[in-house]
C-alpha positions as CSV (number, residue, x, y, z in Angstrom):
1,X,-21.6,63.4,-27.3
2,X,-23.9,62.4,-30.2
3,X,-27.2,64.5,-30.4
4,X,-30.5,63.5,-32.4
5,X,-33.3,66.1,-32.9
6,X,-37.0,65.6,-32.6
7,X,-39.3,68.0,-34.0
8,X,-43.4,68.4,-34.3
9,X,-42.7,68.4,-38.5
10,X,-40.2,65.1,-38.2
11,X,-40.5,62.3,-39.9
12,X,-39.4,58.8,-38.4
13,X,-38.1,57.7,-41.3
14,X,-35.0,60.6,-41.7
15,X,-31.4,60.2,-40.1
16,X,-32.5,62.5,-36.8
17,X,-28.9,63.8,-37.1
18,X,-29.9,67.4,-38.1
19,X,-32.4,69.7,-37.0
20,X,-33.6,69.6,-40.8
21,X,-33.6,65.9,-40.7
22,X,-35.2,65.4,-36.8
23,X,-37.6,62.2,-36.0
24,X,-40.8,62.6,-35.5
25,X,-41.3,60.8,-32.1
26,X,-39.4,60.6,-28.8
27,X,-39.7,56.4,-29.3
28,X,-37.8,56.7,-32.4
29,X,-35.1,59.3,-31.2
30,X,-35.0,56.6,-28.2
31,X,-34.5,53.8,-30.5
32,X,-31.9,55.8,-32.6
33,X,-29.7,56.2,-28.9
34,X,-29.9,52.6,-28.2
35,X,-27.9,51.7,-31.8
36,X,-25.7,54.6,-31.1
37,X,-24.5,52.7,-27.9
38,X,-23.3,49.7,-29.4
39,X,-20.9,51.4,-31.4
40,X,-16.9,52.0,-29.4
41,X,-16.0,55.1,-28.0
42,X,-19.7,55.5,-27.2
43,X,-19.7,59.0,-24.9
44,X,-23.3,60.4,-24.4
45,X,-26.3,61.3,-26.2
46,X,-28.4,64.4,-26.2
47,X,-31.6,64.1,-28.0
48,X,-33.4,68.0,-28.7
49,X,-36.4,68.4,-28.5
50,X,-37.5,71.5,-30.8
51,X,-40.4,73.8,-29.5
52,X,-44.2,73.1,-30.4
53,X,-46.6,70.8,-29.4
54,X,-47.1,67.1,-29.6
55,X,-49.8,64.7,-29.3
56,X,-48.5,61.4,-27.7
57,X,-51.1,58.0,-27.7
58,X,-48.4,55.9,-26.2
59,X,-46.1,56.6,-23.6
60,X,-42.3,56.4,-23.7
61,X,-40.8,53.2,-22.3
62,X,-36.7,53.4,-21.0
63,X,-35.0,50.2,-20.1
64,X,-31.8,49.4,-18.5
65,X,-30.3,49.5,-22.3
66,X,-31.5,53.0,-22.4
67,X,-29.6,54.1,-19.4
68,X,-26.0,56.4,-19.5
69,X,-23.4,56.4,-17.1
70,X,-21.3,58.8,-15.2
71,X,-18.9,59.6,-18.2
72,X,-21.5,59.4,-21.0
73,X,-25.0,60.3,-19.8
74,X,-28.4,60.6,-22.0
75,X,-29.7,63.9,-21.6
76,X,-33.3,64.7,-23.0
77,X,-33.2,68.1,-23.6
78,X,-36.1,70.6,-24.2
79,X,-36.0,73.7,-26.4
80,X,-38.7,76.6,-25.8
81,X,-40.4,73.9,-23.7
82,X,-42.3,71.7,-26.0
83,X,-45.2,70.4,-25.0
84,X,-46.7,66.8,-24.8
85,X,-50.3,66.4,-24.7
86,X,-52.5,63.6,-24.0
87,X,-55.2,64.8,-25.0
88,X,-57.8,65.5,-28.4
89,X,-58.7,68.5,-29.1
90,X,-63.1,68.1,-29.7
91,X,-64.9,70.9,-32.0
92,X,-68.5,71.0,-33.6
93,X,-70.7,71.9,-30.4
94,X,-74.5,72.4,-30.7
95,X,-77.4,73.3,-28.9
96,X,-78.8,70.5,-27.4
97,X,-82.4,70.0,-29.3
98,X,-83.1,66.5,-28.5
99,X,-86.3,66.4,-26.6
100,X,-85.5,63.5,-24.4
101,X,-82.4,64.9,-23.7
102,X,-83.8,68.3,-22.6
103,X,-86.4,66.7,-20.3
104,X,-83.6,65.0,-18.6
105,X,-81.9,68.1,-18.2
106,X,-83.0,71.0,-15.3
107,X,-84.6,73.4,-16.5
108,X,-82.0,76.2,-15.9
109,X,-79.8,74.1,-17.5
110,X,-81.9,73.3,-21.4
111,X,-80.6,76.7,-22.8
112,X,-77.0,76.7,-21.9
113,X,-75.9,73.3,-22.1
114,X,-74.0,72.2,-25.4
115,X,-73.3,69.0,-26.9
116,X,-70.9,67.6,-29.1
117,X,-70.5,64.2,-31.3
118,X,-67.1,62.0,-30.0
119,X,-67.7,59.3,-31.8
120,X,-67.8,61.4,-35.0
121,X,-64.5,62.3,-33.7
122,X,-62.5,59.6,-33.3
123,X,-63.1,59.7,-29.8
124,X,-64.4,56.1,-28.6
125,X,-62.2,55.5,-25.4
126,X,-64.2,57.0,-22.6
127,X,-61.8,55.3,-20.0
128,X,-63.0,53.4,-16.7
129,X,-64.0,54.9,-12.9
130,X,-62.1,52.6,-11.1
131,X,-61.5,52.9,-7.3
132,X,-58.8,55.6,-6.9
133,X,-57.2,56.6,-3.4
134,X,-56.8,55.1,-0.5
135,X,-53.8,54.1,-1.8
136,X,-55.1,53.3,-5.3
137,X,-52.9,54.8,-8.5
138,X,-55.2,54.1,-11.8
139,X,-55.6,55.8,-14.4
140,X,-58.6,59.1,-14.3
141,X,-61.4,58.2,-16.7
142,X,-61.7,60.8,-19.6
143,X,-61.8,64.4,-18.5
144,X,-62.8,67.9,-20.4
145,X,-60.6,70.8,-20.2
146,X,-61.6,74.4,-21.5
147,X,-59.9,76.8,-22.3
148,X,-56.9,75.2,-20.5
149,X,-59.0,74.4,-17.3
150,X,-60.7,71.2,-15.7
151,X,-64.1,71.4,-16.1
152,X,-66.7,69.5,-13.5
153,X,-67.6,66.1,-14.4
154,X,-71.9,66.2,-13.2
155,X,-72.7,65.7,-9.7
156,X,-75.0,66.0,-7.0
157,X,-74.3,67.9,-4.9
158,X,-72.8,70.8,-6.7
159,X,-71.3,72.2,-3.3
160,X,-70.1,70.1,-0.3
161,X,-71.7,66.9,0.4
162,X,-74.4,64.3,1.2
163,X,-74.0,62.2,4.3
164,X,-74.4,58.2,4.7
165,X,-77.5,58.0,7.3
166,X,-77.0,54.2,8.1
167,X,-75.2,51.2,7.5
168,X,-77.3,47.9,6.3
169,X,-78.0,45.2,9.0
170,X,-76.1,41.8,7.9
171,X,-73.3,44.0,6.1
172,X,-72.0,45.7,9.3
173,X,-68.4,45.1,10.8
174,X,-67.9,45.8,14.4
175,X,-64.0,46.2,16.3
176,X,-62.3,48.2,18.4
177,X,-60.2,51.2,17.0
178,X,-58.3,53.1,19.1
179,X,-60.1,51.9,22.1
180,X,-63.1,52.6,20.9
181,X,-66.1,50.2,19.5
182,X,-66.6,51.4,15.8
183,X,-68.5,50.1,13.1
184,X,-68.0,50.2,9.4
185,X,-69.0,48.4,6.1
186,X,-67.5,47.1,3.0
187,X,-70.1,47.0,0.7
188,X,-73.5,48.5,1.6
189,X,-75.2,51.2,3.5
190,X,-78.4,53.4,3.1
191,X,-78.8,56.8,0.7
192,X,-81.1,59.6,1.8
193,X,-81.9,61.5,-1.5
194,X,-84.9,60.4,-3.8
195,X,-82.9,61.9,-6.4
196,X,-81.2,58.6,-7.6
197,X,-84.8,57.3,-8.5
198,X,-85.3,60.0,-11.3
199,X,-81.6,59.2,-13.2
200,X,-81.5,57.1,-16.1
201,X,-78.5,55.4,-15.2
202,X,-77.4,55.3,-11.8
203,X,-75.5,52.1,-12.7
204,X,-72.6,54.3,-14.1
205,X,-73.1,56.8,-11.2
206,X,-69.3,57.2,-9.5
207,X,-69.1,58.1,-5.8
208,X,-66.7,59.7,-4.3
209,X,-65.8,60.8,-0.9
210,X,-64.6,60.7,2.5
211,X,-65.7,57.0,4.0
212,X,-63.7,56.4,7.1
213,X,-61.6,59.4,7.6
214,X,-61.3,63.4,6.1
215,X,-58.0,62.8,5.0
216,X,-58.5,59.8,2.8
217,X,-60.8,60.2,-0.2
218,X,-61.9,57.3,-2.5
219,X,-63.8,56.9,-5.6
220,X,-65.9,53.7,-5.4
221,X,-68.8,52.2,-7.8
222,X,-72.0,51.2,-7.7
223,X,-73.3,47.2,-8.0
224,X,-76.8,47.3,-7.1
225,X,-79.4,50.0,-6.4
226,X,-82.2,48.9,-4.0
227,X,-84.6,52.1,-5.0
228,X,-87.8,50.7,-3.1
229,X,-85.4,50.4,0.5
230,X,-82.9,53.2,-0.2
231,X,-80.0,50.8,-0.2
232,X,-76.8,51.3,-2.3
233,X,-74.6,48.0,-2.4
234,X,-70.5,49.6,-3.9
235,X,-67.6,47.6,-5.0
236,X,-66.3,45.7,-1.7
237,X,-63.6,48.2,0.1
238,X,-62.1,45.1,1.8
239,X,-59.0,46.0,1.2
240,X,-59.3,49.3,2.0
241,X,-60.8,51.7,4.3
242,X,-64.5,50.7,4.8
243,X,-67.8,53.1,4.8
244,X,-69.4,54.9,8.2
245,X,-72.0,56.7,9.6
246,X,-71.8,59.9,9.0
247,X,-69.5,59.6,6.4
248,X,-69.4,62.4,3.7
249,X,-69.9,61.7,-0.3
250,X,-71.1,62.8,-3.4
251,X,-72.4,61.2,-6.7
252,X,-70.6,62.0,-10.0
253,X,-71.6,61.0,-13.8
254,X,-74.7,62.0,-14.2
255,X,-77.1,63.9,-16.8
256,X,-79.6,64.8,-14.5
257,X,-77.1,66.7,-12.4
258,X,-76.1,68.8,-15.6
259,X,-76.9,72.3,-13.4
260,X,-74.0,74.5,-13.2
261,X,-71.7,76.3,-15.6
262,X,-68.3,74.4,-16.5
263,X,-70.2,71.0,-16.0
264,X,-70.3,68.5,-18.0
265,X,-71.0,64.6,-19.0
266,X,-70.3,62.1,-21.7
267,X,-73.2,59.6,-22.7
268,X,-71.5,56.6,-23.1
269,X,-74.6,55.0,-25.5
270,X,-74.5,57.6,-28.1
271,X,-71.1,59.0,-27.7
272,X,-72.3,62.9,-27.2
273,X,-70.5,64.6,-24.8
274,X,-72.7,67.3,-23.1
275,X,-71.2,70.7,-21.5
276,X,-71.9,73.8,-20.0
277,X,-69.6,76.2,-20.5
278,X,-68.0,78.7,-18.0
279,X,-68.4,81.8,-20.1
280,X,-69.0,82.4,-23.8
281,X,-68.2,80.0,-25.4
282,X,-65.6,79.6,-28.5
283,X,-64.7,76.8,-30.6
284,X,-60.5,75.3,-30.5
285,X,-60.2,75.5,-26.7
286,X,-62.1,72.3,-25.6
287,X,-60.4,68.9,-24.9
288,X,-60.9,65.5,-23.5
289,X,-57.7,63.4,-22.2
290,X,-57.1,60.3,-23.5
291,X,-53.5,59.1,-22.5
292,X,-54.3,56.3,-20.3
293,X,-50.3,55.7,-19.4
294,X,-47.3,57.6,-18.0
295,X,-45.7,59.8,-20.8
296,X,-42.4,58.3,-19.5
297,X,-41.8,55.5,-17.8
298,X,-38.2,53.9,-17.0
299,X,-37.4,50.7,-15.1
300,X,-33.9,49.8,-13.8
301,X,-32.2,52.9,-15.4
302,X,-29.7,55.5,-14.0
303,X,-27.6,58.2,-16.0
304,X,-30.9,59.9,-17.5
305,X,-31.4,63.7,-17.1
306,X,-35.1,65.0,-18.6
307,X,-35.0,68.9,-19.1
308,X,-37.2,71.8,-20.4
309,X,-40.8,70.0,-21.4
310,X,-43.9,70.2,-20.5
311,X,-46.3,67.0,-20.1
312,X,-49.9,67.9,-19.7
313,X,-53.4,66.7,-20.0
314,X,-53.2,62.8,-19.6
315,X,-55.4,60.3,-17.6
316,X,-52.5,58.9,-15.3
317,X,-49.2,60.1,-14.0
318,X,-46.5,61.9,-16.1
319,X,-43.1,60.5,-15.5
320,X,-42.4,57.8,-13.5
321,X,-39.0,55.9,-12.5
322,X,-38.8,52.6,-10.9
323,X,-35.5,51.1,-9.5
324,X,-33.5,54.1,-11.2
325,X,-30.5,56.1,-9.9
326,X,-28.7,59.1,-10.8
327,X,-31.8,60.5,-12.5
328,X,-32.2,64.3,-12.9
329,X,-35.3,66.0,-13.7
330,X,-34.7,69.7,-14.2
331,X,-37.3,72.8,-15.6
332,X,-40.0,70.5,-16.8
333,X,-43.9,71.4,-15.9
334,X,-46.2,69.0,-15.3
335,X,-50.3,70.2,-15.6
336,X,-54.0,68.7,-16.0
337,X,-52.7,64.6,-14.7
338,X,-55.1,62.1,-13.7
């Protein structure tokens, strides 16, 4: 069985044949097994991965060429489980001394709340909110982690939920569910709170909750905000469960709603990133994900055994395997996924 080495101080230019001369990426140690195959007497390849930590912006892709087979197999093998992060790690955080920004904030909030420049950073992909559950497998949008932990993106309320009072006449669906009349909507129905009337920009509000049942969650968006009639029209759930009575929710994304330690928002317009932190805070622990893809993904493979890594703070899923057989996943963690 050949074996290449990976190691957080590789370079993908070396042979990858010795732990002294390891790649640099798990693409290029992938690409390196690949030629190995075509060669006779082909029987197996391990690839090592050496301990420490590394910072993938692309995921890994396996193809049926990348598969093994009963007699020579492609083992991925971790050592002192290295870790692959999704994420960037953010420092320089501030007191927040913009007066604009400060009389958006509560009160209770002006004196704790940090901020910190993303742009400045490198940091320009915020990600989307796009409709997730239900059913629905996109990516998270960005997230903060602390210390290790997911922090609270802004909301309102900070404990439990609102409630939808009404559906909006001319949007409502009525049919029989379990022999029962019931009536639902895709698009619109009535908010309660004046508080949306005071946010700057309930356009890029996300909502999420419970709409037809307490077992199926959804995040949904707004389109419009009627203020004057307290009517909120959302991305069509047509193809989904629709919204109810009754229903319970709550509104996320949103400066206003800055109020509690360990939350926090990201100002799209300026790039600033705004947080509250749990506990004293120290620079070197905060970080926002940004891996918007599986860290491994594999189509039509089979032979492939993954062992002894971690994969952690990304925006989707971690490892994924589509039409695959004989696949062996063994000792690996998996933390802070979309």
């Amino acid at each position: 069985m050949l074996t290449f080495y990976v190691s957080p101080k590789g370079k993908d230019t070396a042979s990858g044949t010795t732990r002294e001369e390891a790649f640099a990426t798990l693409g290029r140690a992938r690409d390196a097994v690949r030629e190995a195959k075509k060669a006779p007497g082909f029987s197996g390849a391990q690839v090592i991965v050496q301990e420490g930590s590394y910072a993938m912006r692309q995921g890994l892709h396996l193809e049926k060429e990348d598969s093994g087979t009963a007699e020579s197999p492609i083992v991925w093998r971790g050592e002192g489980h290295p870790t692959f992060s999704g994420s960037v790690q953010i420092k320089g955080f501030t007191p927040v001394t913009d007066p604009e920004i400060l009389a958006r904030l509560d009160e209770s909030a002006r004196s704790h709340v940090l901020q910190c420049d993303l742009w400045g950073q490198g940091v320009t992909d915020f990600g989307q909110f796009r409709d997730r559950g239900g059913g629905r497998t996109n990516p998270a949008h960005m997230e903060l982690f602390y210390r290790n932990q997911r922090q609270t993106l802004s909301r309102w309320p900070n404990e439990g939920f609102t409630r939808v009072p009404s559906l909006v006449e001319g949007h409502i669906n009525t049919y029989i569910e379990h022999e029962k009349e019931v009536q639902g909507s895709y698009t619109h129905f009535h908010f309660q709170e004046d508080r949306p009337l005071h946010w700057k920009y309930p356009e890029e509000v996300l909502l999420h909750g419970y709409w037809s049942w307490d077992w199926a969650d959804r995040y949904i968006k707004p389109v419009h905000w009627d203020m004057e009639n307290h009517i909120l029209e959302v991305v069509s759930q047509e193809d989904s469960y629709d919204i109810r009575k009754n229903c319970r929710f709550r509104y996320l994304n949103i400066l206003e709603e800055l109020d509690s330690p360990g939350e926090w928002y990201a100002d799209k317009h300026t790039g600033i990133l705004y947080f509250w932190p749990p506990d004293e805070f120290e620079e070197g622990f905060a970080e926002v994900t940004m891996l918007e893809e599986a860290f491994l993904s594999a189509k039509d493979t089979s032979h492939i055994t993954l062992e002894g890594m971690d994969f952690c703070s990304g925006r989707a899923t971690a490892v994924e395997f589509f039409d695959s057989s004989h696949i062996t996943l063994r000792d690996c963690h998996f933390y802070n996924l979309g």
